[in-house]
Structure formats: structure tokens, C-alpha cells
C-alpha positions as CSV (number, residue, x, y, z in Angstrom):
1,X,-21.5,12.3,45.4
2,X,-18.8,9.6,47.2
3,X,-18.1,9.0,44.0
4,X,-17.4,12.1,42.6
5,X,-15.7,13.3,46.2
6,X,-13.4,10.3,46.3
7,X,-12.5,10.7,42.6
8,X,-11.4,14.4,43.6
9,X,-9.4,13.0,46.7
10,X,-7.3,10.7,44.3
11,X,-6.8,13.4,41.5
12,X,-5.5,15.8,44.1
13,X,-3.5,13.3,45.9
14,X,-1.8,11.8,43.0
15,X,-0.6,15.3,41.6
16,X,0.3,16.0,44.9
17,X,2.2,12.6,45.4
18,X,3.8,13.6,41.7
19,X,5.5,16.6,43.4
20,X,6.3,15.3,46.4
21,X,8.9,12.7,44.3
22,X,10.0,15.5,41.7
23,X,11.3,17.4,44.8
24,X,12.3,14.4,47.4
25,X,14.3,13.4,44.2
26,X,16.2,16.4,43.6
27,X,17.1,16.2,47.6
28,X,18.2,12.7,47.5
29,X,20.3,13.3,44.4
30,X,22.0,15.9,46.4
31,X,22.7,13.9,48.9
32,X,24.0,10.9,47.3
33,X,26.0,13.5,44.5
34,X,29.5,12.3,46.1
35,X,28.8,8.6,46.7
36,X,29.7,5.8,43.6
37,X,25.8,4.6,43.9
38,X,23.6,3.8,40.7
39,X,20.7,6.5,39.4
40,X,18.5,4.4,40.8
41,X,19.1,4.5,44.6
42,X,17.9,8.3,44.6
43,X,14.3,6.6,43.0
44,X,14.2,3.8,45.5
45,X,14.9,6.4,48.2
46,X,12.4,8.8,46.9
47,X,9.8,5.9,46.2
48,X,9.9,4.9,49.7
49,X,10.3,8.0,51.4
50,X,6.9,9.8,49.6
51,X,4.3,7.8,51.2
52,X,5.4,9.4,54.3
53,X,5.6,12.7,53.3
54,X,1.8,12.6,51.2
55,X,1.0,11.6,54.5
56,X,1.7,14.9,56.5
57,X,0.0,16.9,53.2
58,X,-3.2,14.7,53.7
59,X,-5.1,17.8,55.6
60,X,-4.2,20.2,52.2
61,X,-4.9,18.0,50.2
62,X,-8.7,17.7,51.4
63,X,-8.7,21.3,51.5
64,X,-8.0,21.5,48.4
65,X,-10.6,18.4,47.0
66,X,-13.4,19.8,48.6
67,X,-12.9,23.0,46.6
68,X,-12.8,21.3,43.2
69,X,-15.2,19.0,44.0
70,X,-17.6,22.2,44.6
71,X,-16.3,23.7,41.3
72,X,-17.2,20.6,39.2
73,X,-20.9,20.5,40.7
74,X,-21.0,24.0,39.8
75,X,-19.7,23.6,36.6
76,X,-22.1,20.9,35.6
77,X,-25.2,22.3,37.3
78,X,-25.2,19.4,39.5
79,X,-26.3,21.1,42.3
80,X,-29.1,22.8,41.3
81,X,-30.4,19.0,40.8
82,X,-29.4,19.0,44.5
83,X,-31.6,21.7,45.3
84,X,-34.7,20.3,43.5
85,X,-34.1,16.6,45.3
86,X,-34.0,18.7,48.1
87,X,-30.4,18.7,49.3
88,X,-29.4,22.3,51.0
89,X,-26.0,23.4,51.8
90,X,-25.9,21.8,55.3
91,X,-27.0,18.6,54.3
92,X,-24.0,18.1,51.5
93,X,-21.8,19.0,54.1
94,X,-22.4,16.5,56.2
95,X,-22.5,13.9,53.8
96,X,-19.3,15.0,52.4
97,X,-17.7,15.2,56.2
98,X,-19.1,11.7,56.7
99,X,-17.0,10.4,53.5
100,X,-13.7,12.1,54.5
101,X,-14.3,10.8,57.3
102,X,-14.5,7.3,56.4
103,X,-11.0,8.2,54.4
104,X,-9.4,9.4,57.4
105,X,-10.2,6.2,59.0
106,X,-8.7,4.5,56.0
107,X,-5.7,6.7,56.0
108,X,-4.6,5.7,59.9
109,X,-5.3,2.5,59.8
110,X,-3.6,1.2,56.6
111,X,-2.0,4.2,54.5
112,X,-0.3,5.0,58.0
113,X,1.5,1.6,58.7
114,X,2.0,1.7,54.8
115,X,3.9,4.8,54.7
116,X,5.8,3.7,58.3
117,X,7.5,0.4,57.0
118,X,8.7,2.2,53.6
119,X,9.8,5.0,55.7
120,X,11.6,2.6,57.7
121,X,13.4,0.7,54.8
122,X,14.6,4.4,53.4
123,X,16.1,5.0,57.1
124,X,18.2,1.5,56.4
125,X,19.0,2.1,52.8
126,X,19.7,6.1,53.9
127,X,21.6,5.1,57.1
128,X,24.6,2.7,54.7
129,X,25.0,6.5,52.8
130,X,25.5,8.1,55.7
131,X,28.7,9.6,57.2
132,X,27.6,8.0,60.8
133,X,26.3,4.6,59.6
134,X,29.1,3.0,62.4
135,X,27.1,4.8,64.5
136,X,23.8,2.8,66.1
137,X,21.5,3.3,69.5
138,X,18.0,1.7,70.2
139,X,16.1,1.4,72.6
140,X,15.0,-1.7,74.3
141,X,12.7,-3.9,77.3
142,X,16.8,-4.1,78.2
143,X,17.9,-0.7,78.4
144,X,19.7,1.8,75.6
145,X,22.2,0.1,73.5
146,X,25.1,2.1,71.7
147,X,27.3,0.9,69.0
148,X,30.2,3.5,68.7
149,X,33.5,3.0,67.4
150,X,36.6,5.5,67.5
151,X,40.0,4.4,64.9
152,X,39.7,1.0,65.3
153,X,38.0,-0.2,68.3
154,X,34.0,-0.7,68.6
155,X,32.3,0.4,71.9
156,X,29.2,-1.1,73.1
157,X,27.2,0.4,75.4
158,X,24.0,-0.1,77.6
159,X,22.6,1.0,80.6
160,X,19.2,0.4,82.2
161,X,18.4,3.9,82.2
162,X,18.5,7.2,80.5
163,X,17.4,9.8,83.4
164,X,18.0,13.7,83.0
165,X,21.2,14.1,81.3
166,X,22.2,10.7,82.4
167,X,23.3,6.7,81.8
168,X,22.2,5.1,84.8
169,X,23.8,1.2,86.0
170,X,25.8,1.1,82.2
171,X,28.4,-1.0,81.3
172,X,30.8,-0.1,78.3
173,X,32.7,-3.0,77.0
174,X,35.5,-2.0,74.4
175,X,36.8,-3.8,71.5
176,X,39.5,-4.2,69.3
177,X,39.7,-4.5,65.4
178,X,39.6,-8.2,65.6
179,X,36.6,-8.0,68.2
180,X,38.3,-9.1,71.3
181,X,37.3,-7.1,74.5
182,X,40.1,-5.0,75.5
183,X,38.7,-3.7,78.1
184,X,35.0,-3.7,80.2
185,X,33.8,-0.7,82.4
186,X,30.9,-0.6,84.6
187,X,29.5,2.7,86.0
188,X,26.7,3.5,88.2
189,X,26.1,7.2,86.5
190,X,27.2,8.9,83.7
191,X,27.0,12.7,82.5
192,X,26.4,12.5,78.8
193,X,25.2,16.5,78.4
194,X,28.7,16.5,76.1
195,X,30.8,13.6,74.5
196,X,33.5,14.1,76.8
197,X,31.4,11.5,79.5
198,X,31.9,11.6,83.2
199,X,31.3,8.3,84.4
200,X,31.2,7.8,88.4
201,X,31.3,5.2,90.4
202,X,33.5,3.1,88.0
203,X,34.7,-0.6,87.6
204,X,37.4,-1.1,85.0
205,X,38.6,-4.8,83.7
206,X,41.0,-5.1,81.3
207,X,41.9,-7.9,78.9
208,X,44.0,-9.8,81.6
209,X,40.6,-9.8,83.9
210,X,43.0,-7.2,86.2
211,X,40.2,-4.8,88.1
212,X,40.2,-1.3,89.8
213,X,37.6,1.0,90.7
214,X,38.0,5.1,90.5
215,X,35.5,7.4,91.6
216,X,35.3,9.6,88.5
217,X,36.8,9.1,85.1
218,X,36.0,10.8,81.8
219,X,35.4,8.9,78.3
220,X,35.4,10.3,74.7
221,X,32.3,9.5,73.0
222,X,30.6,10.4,69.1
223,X,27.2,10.4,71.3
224,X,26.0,12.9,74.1
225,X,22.0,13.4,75.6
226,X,21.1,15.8,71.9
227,X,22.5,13.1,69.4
228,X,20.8,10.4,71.4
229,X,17.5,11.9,71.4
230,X,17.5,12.5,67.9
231,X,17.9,9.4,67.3
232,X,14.9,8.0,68.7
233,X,12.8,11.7,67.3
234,X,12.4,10.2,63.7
235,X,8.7,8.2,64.7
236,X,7.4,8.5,61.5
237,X,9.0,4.9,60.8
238,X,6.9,3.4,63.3
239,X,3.6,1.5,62.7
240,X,0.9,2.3,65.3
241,X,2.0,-1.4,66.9
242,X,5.8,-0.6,67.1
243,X,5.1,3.1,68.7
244,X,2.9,1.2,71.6
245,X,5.6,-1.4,71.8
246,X,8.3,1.3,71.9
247,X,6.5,3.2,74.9
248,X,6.6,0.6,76.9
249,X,10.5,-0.1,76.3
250,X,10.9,3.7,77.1
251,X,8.9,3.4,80.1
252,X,11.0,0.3,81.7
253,X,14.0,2.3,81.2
254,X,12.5,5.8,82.5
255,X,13.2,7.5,79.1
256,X,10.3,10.1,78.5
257,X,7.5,9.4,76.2
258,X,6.3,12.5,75.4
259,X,7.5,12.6,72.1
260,X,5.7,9.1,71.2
261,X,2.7,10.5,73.0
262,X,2.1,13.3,70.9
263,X,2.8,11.3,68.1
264,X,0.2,9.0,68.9
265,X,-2.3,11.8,69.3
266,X,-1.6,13.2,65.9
267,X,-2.6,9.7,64.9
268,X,-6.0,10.0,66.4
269,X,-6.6,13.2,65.6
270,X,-6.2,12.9,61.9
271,X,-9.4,12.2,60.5
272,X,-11.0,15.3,62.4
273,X,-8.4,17.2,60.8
274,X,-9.2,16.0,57.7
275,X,-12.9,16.3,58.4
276,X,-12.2,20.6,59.7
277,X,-10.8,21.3,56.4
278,X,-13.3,19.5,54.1
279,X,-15.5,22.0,56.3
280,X,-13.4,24.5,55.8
281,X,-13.6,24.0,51.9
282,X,-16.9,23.7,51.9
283,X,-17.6,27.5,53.7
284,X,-14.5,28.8,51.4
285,X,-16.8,27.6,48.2
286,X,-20.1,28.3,49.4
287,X,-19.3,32.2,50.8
288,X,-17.8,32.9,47.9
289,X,-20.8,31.7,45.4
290,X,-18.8,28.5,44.1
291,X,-16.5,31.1,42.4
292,X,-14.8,28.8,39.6
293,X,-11.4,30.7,39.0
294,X,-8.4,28.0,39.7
295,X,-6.1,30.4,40.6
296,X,-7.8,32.1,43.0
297,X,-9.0,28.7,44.6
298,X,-5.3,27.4,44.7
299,X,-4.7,30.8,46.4
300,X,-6.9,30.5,49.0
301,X,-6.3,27.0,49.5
302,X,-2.5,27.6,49.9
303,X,-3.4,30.7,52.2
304,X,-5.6,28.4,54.4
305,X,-2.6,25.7,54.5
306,X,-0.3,27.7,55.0
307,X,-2.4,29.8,58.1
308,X,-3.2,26.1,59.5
309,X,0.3,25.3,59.1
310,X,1.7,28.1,61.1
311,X,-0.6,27.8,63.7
312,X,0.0,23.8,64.1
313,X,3.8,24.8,64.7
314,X,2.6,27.7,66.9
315,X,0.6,24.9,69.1
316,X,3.8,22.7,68.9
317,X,6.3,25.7,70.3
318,X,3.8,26.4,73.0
319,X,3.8,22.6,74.1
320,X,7.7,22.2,74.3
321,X,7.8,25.8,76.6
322,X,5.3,24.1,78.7
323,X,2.9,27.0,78.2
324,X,0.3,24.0,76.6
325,X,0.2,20.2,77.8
326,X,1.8,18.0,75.5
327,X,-1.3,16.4,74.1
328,X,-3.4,20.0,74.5
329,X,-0.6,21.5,71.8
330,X,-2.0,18.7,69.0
331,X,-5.6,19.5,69.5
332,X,-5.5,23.0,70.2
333,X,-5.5,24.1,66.4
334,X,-8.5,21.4,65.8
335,X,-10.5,23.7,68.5
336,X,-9.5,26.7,67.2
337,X,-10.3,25.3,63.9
338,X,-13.7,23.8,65.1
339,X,-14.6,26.8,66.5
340,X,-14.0,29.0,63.6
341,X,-15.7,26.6,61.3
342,X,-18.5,26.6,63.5
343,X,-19.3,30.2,63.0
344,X,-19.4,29.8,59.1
345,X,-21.6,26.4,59.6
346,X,-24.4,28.0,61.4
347,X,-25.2,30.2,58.4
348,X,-24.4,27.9,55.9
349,X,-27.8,27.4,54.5
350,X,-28.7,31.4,54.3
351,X,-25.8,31.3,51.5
């Protein structure tokens, strides 16, 4: 049965995987149409960038392994053997929830940080394509770093802080074409809601180490507060290690963490995902007499998916409005799921 189970798991996520690079590689030959790049940048790209997105289809794709592992059985009378040895409908369940589980375990651990670090090299390669490749902010144990640059100067940017709307203690130091500071500006707070800054509290030194100070001054900027935190929204490219490593950078500076939170929650929570919809399979087969029809298996599979879906992004919406805790909105669908799964498990064996 692990046998046959995990041979299902790897048929459906290789034809899965298959898809996932016939569309990523339409989308990144769209995007690199109008750039003098070789054919094969849009492969590397979409080579490195489908790890990460068979990741996120890993629930579906167990989904839909459990319902042709149940139609193979079916198909080759291997579970009435099953019945004779004794084997009901509850008991196959658990074994098979017991092997996805074991997968799921495999899947965060190593598939995970696999997927991460290509994801990560696609962001570089990506990023030198880009219109706003001059354009570069981490996040560090030192504070935010910004690289902008406007014509022909480059602007460097930290501050120990990013509070509210906010650059707390920063210090911008401009420079020329040739890289010589032209000037350096220290503030004690800055409104970034727009690129048009407000810095307040200032300290300007220009290139002949001449300093005034001004109460308020304005700065043009590529960056305000919604660029910045998009930057730092793309955690996917993150192993496990580098997401615990970046919290605590975002906690020394007092950026929030929410976002890495929830993404390490979705990490745990995986593999009872996965395990829900191997359930979920399992009920969708056995209710419906291990009906054999593909179509009508890939339609309720996709229905299911799709449902799940929805109600994952439904969770999600209800997190950001506040109307769910952050960590709540990830498992809320796994209860809801749990719970209807539940109600089909108790009457499993009277099918």
C-alpha cells in the first residue's frame, strides 16, 4: 500500500510539476519578450521558480492521489483482498494518513528549503531583468538599508527603525556618479507614507563638511512605507533557518513580524493539510462506491480545491481585518476541514 500510495503521489506531482513549467514558461517569456536575453533564461527562470510553486499545489495534489490510488485498488480488485485480510475502510485510512503524513514531514523539512534557495536564485536572476533592479532594501541586526538612486547620484539609506509609517534615527548619505558623498543627512523621523519624505529633526553635511540643522525638510524618494513592505512580502525565498534569522532582525528594529509569523505557521501546518485532504479523498472515493470515471474524479477534485482554496483566502482576509488572529486565520480552514471530515469518518466503515 506505501508503495502503491507513494507511486500515485509522484505520478500526480510530476504531471502536476509538468504544468506548472508549461505555464511559468509562457509568463516568463512574456516578461523577458522586450529584453536581448537567450531562450534559455525563460527555462532557467521557470526551472527554478516551479519548485516553489508545486509547493503551494502540494494539498491538491494529495487530493487528488488519494482518489487514484482508490481507483487503481478498485480496478484491480485489490481491496476486496483487503477485506478478506481483514482491512476495513477505517483502517486503510489511517494507514494511508500515516504515509502522507510521513511525506508532509518530508516535504517541510527538505522539499521546503529546496524550493526556497531556487526561489531565491530566480529573485536574483529576475531582479537584473527588472525595470527597478537599481533599486535594493533589506533588512538587518543593523537597521533597514536602502539603495536608491535618482539621474546620477546613489542614495543610501538606513535607519534603526521602521515604526508606523516611519524611518526612525536614519541617516541618508548621497552620492555622486563617481561615488563621492555629496552630501550626508541625518534625521531623527521620517514620514515615508509617500515618496515625497518629510524628514524632521535634520542634520545636513555637505561635501565641504559645512553643517546646518532644519526642523523639517522634504526628500524625493523611488521608495515609500507600500513599496518597502513588499519588498520584504516575497518569504517564499526563505529557508525555515533564514525566516527565524530574519524575525529576529525585524524584531531589533521594531518592524512587525506578522507576516513571517504566519508564514511560519503555514509551515507547520502543512502536513495536517496534507493529511485533511488524503482524508478528504478517501470519504470522496468511499461515499461514492470507488466510482472509476476520471472525469468526474478530476471534477470533484478540482471542486474540492478550489472550495478549500477560497476558503484559505477567506481565512486570510479575515486575519488582515483583524476579525481572526494572525496565526487563528492559517488554521482555521484545517478546523473547519477537520471538522467536516470528521462527520464523514465516523461512518466510514458502514460504507
Amino acid at each position: 500500500m506505501f508503495k502503491k500510495f507513494s507511486k500515485k503521489i509522484l505520478l500526480i506531482s510530476s504531471i502536476f510539476f509538468v504544468l506548472v513549467m508549461i505555464i511559468n514558461l509562457i509568463e516568463e517569456t512574456s516578461f523577458l519578450k522586450d529584453t536581448s536575453t537567450s531562450f534559455l533564461t525563460p527555462i532557467l527562470l521557470t526551472t527554478l521558480n516551479a519548485p516553489s510553486l508545486l509547493y503551494e499545489m502540494f494539498p491538491f495534489i494529495f487530493l487528488v492521489s488519494t482518489q487514484f490510488f482508490f481507483i487503481d485498488i478498485y480496478e484491480k480488485k485489490e481491496i476486496e483482498t483487503l477485506r478478506l485480510f481483514g482491512i476495513d475502510n477505517f483502517s486503510l485510512l489511517k494507514l494511508l494518513t500515516l504515509i502522507t503524513f510521513f511525506f508532509g514531514i518530508i516535504i517541510i523539512t527538505i522539499f521546503y528549503n529546496f524550493s526556497s534557495q531556487l526561489k531565491n536564485e530566480y529573485l536574483k536572476i529576475k531582479n537584473n531583468y527588472a525595470d527597478d533592479k537599481k533599486y535594493l532594501a533589506v533588512i538587518t541586526k543593523n537597521g533597514i538599508w536602502i539603495k536608491d538612486s535618482f539621474d546620477d547620484e546613489t542614495i543610501l539609506i538606513n535607519a534603526d527603525q521602521i515604526k508606523g509609517g516611519f524611518l526612525i534615527n536614519s541617516s541618508i548619505t548621497v552620492l555622486d556618479k563617481n561615488f563621492k558623498v555629496k552630501e550626508n543627512i541625518i534625521a531623527e523621523k521620517i514620514d515615508i507614507k509617500n515618496k515625497n519624505w518629510i524628514l524632521n529633526n535634520v542634520i545636513i553635511t555637505d561635501f565641504d563638511n559645512f553643517s546646518k540643522k532644519i526642523k523639517k525638510t522634504n526628500f524625493k524618494s523611488n521608495f515609500d512605507l507600500e513599496r518597502i513592505i513588499n519588498l520584504f512580502s516575497d518569504l517564499s525565498s526563505l529557508t525555515y533557518f533564514e525566516l527565524l534569522k530574519l524575525e529576529k532582525d525585524y524584531n531589533s528594529i521594531g518592524y512587525s513580524t506578522n507576516e513571517i509569523k504566519i508564514q511560519k505557521h503555514r509551515f507547520y501546518s502543512l502536513p495536517f493539510l496534507l493529511c485533511i485532504m488524503t482524508i478528504i479523498g478517501t470519504i470522496i472515493m468511499i461515499y461514492n462506491k470507488f466510482k472509476k470515471n476520471l472525469l468526474f474524479n478530476l471534477f470533484i477534485g478540482i471542486f474540492f480545491s478550489v472550495s478549500i482554496y477560497y476558503l484559505s483566502h477567506f481565512s486570510s482576509l479575515l486575519g488582515e481585518s483583524g476579525k481572526l488572529p494572525l496565526i487563528m486565520s492559517v488554521w482555521f480552514p484545517i478546523l473547519m476541514l477537520s471538522s467536516f471530515s470528521t462527520i464523514g469518518v465516523i461512518r466510514l466503515n458502514e460504507k
